[in-house]
N, C-alpha and C positions, 0 to 999 in steps of 0.2 A: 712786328718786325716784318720786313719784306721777303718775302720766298721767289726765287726762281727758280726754275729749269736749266738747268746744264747741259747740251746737249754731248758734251764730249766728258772724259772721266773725270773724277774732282780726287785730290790729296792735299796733305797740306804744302803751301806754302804761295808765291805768287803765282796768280792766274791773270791772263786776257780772256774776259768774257767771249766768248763766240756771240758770233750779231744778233742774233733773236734777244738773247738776254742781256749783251750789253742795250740795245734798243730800249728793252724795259726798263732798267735802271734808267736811263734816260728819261724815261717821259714821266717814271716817279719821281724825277728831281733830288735825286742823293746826292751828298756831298762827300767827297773824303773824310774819313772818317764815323762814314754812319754805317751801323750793322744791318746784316742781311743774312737770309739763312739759302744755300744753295744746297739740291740737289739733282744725280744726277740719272735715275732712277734705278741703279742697282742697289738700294737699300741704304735706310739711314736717310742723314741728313747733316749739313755741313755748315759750322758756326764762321762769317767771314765779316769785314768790313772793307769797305771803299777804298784804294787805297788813291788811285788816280782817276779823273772825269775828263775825258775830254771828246769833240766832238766826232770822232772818227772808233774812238776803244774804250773802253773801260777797265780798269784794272784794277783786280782787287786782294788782298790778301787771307786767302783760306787756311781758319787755324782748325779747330776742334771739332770733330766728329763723335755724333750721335747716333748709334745705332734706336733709333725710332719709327717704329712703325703703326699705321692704322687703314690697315687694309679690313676688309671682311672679315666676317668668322667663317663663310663658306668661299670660294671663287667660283663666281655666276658669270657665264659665257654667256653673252647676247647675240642670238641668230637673229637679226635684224629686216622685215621687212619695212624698208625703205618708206617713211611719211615723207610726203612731199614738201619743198621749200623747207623757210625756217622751220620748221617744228621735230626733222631728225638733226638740227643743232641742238634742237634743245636738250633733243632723247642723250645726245652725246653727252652734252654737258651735267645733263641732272646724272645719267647714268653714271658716267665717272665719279663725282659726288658721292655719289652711295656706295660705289666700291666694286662696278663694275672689275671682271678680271681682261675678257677683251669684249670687242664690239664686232659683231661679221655681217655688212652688209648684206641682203640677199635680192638677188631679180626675180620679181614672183608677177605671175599673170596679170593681177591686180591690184600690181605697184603702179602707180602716176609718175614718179620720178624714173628718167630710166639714162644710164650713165654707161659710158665706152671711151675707150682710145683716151684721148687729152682732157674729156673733160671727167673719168672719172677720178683719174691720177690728182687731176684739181679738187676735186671737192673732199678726196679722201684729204691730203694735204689740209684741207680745211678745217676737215675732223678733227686732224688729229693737234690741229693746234688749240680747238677748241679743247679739246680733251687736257692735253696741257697747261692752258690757262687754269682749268678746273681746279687741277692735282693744287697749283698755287694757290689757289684760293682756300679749297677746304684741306691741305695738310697733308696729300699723299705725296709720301715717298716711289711710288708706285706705278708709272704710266701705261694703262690699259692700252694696247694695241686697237688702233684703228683699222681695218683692213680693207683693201679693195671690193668692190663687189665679187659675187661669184652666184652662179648660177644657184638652183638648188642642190640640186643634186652629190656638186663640189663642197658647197656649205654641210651638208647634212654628214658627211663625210670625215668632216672634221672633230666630231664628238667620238670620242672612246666609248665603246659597250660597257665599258666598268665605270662609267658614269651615269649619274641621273639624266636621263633625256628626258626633257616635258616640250609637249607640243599646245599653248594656247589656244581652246578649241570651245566652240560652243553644240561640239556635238552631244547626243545624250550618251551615259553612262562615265564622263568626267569627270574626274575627280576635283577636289579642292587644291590647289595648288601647294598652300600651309603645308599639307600632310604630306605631299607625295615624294620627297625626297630626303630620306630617311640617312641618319650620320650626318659629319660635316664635310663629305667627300665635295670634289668637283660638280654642278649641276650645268646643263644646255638648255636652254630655252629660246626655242624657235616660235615666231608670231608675225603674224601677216601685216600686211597696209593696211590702208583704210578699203573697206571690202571682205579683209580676214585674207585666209588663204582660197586658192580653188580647191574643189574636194579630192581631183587628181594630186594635187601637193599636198594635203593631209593623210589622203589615203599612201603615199611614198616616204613622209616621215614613219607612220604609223608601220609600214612593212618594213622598217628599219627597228624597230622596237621603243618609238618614243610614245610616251605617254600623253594622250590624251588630259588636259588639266583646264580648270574653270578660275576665274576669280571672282566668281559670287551672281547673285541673277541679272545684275546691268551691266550694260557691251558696251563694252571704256571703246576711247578713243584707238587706235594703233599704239601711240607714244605712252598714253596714259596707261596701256597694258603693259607695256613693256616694263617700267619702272613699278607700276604697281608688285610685278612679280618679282624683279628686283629687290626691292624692298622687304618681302614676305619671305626672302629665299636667304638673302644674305646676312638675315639682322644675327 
């Protein structure tokens, strides 16, 4: 059955799609009367069908509500330093997938990609509809917040002290990642471009009190780190 996004709130009875998602019904080719599961991401999920198609609106009839969820077992915040071109679409995309909680751009010494003014507001925009698309795809009720860039120092800021802070690091005395974030509380995981971070932005997470963490003897990609620890963190 087809899932959308709703960007405005969903209850029952008739609704006019807003344009993103009447546009998707569109290009799937639904007819009246065909079902479709909407939500709108405050939780749950919303049983509706087609009720009108036409080229300008869509409109459809939302009846039954499921409180459904499949979010994480922990919520893993990604401090994001920025892979260049496609491949931080991807980080978005696989990220959300797995059950990213949000995603925080960062501008670090030794990012390639580097975004301001018009064109970062565009590419966050980009994110986040990639990130959206995602939720449709694999089943979350749940849209991970895509965020503007922000410096480090703003980004680092963002993590509570009574969270796990891990800082992806190839320095010696690292821990394994698996282990370092003990309970199923909230964790932050800050990691660099391609380059890593400078040792001045290690050394300023680390006087924050983030932990130092490895993920094993080979030095993944940026992206490939990021979701690797994802993966280890959230299952």
């Amino acid at each position: 059955m087809p899932r959308l996004y709703c960007s405005e709130p969903l209850a029952r009875g008739p609704l006019r799609l807003p344009q993103d998602a009447a546009r998707h019904a569109q290009v799937l080719r639904l007819q009246p009367g065909d079902a479709l599961t909407l939500f709108d991401g405050a939780g749950g999920e919303w049983l509706a069908h087609v009720a009108q198609m036409g080229r300008s609106e869509v409109r459809v009839e939302v009846a039954e509500h499921r409180a459904v969820e499949r979010e994480a077992a922990r919520a893993v915040h990604l401090l994001v330093g920025m892979p260049a071109n496609e491949r931080m679409d991807w980080l978005v995309e696989k990220a959300t997938e797995l059950g990213a909680a949000s995603i925080q751009p960062v501008l670090l010494a030794r990012g390639v990609l580097r975004l301001d003014g018009e064109r970062a507001a565009k590419r966050q925009a980009r994110w986040q509809a990639i990130a959206v698309a995602a939720c449709e795809q694999c089943g979350r009720n749940r849209v991970p917040p895509v965020a503007a860039p922000l410096a480090l120092d703003a980004a680092l800021a963002l993590a509570p002290r009574r969270d796990a802070r891990l800082l992806l690091s190839l320095r010696a005395g690292s821990r394994p990642v698996a282990g370092a974030a003990r309970g199923p509380g909230p964790a932050w995981v800050l990691h660099g471009p391609e380059g890593g971070l400078a040792a001045q932005e290690e050394d300023a997470a680390l006087a924050l009190g983030f932990m130092p963490v490895h993920l094993g003897p080979r030095v993944l990609r940026a992206e490939t780190a990021a979701i690797a620890a994802l993966a280890l963190l959230a299952a």
